[in-house]
C-alpha positions in Angstrom: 102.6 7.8 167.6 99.0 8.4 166.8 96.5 6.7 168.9 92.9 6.3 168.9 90.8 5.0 171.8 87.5 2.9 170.5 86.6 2.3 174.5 86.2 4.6 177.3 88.7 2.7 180.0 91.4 2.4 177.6 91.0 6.5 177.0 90.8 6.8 181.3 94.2 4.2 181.5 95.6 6.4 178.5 94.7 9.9 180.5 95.7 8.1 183.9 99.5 7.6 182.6 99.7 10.8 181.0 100.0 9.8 177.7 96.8 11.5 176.6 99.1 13.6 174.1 99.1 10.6 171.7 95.5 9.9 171.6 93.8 11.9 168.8 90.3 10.1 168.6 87.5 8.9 171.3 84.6 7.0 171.1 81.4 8.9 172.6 81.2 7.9 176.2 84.4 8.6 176.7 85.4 10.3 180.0 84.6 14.1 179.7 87.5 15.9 179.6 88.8 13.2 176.6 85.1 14.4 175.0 86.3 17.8 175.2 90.1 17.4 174.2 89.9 14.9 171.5 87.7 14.4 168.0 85.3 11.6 168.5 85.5 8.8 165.8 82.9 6.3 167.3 79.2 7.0 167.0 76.2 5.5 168.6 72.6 5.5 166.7 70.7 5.8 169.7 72.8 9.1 171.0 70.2 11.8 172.2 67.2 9.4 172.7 66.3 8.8 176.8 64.8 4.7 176.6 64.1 3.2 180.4 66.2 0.0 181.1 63.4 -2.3 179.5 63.6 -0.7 176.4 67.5 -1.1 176.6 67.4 -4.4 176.8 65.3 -4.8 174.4 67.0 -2.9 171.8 70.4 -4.2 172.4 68.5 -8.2 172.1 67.1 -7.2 169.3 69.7 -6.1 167.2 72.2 -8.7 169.0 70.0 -11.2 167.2 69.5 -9.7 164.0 74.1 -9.4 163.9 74.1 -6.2 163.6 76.3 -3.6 165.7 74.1 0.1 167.4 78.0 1.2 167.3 79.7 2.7 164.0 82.9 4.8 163.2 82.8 7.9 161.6 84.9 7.2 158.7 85.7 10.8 157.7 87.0 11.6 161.0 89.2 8.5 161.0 90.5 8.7 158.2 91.8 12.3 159.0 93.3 11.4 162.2 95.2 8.1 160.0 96.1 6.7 163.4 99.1 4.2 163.8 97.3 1.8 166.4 93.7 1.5 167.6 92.1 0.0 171.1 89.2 -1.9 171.1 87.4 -4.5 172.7 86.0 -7.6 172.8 84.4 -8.2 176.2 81.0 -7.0 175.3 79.5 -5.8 171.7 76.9 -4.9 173.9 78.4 -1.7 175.4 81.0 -0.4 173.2 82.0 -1.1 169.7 83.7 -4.3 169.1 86.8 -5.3 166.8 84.9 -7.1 164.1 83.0 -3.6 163.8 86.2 -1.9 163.7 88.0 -4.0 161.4 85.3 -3.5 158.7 86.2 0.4 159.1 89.7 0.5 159.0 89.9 -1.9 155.4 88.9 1.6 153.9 92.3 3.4 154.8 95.4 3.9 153.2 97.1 3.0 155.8 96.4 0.0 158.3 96.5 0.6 161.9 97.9 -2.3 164.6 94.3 -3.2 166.4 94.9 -3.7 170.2 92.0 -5.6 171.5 91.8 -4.9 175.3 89.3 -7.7 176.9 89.9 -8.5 180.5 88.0 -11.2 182.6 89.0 -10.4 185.6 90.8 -8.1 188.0 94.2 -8.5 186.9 93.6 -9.0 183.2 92.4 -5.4 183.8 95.9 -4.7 184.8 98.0 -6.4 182.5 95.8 -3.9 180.3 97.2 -1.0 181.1 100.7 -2.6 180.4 99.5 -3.6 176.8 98.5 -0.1 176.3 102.1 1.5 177.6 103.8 -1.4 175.3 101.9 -0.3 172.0 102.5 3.6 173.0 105.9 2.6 173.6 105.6 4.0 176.9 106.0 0.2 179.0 107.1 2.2 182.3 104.5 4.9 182.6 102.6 1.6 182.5 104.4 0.0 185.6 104.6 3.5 187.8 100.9 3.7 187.3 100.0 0.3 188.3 102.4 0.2 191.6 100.2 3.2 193.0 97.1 1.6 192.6 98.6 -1.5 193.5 100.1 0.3 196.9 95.6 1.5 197.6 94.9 -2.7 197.5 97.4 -3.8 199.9 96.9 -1.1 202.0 92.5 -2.3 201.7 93.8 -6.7 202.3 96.0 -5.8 205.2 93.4 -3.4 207.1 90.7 -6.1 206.6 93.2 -9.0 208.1 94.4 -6.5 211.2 91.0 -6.0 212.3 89.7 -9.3 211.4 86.8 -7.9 209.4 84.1 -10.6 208.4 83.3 -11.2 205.1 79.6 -9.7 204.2 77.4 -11.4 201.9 76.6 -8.9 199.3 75.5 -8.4 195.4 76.3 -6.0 192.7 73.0 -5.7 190.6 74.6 -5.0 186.9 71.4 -4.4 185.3 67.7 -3.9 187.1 65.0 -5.0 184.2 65.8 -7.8 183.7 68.3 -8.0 186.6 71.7 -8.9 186.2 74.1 -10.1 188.1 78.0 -8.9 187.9 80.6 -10.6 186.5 84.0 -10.7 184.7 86.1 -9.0 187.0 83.4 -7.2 189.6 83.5 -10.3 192.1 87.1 -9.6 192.4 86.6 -5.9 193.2 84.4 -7.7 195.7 86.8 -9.9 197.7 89.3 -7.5 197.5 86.8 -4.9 199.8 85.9 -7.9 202.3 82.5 -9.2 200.7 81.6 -12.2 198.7 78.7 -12.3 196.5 77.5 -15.9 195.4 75.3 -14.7 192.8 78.1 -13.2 190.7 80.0 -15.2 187.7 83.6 -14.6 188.0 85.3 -14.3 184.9 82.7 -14.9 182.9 79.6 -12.5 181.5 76.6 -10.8 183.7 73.4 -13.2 183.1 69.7 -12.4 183.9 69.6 -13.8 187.6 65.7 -14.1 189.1 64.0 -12.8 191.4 63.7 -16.1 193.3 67.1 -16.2 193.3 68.3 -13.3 195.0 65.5 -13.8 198.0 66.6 -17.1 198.6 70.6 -15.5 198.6 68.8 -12.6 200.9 72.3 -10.2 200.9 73.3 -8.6 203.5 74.5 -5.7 201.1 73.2 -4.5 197.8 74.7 -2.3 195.3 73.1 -1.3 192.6 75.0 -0.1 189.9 73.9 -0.6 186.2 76.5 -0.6 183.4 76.1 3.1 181.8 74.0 4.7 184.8 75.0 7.3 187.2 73.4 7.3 190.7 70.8 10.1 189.2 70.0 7.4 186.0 69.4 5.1 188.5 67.4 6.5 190.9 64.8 7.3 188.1 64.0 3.8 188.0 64.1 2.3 191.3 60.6 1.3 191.2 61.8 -1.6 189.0 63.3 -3.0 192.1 61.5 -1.8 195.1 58.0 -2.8 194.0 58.9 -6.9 193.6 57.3 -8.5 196.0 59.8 -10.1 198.7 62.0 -6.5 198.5 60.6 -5.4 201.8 62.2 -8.9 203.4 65.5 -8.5 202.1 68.1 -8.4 204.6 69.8 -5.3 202.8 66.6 -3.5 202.5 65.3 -3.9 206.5 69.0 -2.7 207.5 69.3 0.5 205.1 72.7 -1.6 203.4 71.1 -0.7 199.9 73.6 1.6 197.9 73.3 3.4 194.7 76.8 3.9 192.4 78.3 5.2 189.6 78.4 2.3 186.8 82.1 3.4 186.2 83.6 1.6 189.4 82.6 -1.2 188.1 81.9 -1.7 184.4 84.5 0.9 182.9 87.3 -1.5 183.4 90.4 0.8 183.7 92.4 -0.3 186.5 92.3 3.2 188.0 88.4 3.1 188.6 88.3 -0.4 189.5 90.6 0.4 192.2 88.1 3.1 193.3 85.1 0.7 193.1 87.2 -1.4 195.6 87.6 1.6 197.5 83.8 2.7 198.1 82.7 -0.9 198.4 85.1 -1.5 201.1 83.7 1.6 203.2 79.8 0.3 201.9 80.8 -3.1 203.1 82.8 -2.1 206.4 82.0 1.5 207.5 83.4 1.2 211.0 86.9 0.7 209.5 87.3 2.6 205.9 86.5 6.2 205.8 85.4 6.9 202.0 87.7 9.9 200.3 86.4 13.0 199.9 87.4 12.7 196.1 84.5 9.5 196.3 81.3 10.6 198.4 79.5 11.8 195.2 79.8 8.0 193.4 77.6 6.3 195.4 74.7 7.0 197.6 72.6 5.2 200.5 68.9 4.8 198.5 66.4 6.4 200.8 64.3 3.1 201.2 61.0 5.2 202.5 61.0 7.2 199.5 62.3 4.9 196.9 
């Protein structure tokens, strides 16, 4: 079995169950050590340029209207590696490759691969995932042992919050800050599941530009800001695209220091494995008296300095 992964939480579920010996070829924003193992087949055109998060947007809306794809597949590569089956995506041609993109790719081989399009709406789509990438590996139990540890982390997170009777805290996870988004698909389950609610998310469905108005009126008790394809450091460098709207200082987040920065991959790399830890930080963000955050975690998320933001 030859595999190639076209998006970066199938590679993590892949590497997770230990079946990274099949997979051959990556997409670029894979997890690092699949950067550094495997040959990457998917390209990006805007690799090596630095835009702020206006520009993003404005990029990705521009060629979203125009149909056609900043993702493409190094055809050379590909057809070296001749892989037997494919994952991709159709959740969001925004952030990775999509299968129409791929499709047009593979046509040129000799030989077809199976295409395996992993695209979860919410938490437990992300699951059944991982069990329709151990079914086309032909690996359906490494599948099952992986998800019953991560499975074993939630229930352990429900049944602390129900024996000490932990209130539910009005929060929001900011997906994108210019234009802000809100979060969707299956972030507003990572949510519940860590004892929060956040009324301004669209379960199962896509992120949506959500204004300012909005949010103030909703004033959350806890924000997280977290936006797809940033690190805490990415973020950080644009803060000012937040902090300087007028009605931030009022926020009920921002006058009680509950403002958070995290790592975009807790919450928009859907593998089921850093889902699980997005649950896990959120929980501790949301209820600090009763979860202690892992060692393994502290350096995914960090409380935003509000006096120097």
């Amino acid at each position: 079995m030859v595999a190639c992964s076209f998006l970066p939480a199938a590679t993590q579920m892949i590497y997770d169950m230990g079946l990274q010996h099949l997979l051959h070829g990556v997409t670029f924003e894979c997890p690092p050590v699949a950067l550094a193992e495997k040959q990457r087949v998917v390209r990006y055109v805007l690799e090596g340029n630095t835009y702020s998060s206006e520009e993003i947007d404005r990029i990705f809306s521009a060629s979203k209207a125009q149909g056609k794809s900043l993702y493409y597949v190094d055809d050379a590569v590909l057809g070296v590696i001749a892989p037997d089956v494919i994952f991709t995506q159709d959740v969001c041609e925004v952030c990775q490759i999509d299968t129409h993109c791929t499709q047009q790719a593979v046509y040129k081989l000799p030989k077809l691969p199976e295409l395996v399009s992993l695209s979860p709406n919410n938490l437990q789509d992300v699951f059944n995932c991982a069990i329709t990438i151990g079914k086309a590996l032909g690996e359906e139990e490494a599948a099952y042992r992986y998800l019953a540890r991560l499975q074993e982390r939630l229930d352990l997170t429900v049944d602390t919050l129900r024996a000490h009777r932990a209130p539910l805290r009005r929060v929001m996870i900011m997906e994108w800050m210019a234009p802000v988004y809100n979060c969707g698909h299956w972030i507003p389950y990572q949510v519940a599941y860590a004892g929060g609610v956040d009324m301004l998310s669209n379960p199962a469905g896509d992120s949506i530009v959500t204004p300012w108005e909005k949010i103030l009126r909703y004033d959350p008790e806890v924000l997280v800001i977290a936006p797809c394809g940033f690190l805490t450091e990415r973020s950080a460098q644009e803060l000012h695209l937040v902090t300087q709207v007028p009605g931030w200082d009022q926020l009920q987040a921002v006058r009680n220091n509950h403002v958070f920065l995290a790592d975009y991959d807790l919450f928009t790399q859907p593998s089921a494995s850093t889902l699980t830890d997005g649950i896990t930080v959120l929980s501790h963000l949301f209820h600090p008296e009763i979860f202690p955050i892992p060692a393994e975690l502290q350096h995914k998320f960090r409380t935003l300095d509000l006096q120097h933001a």
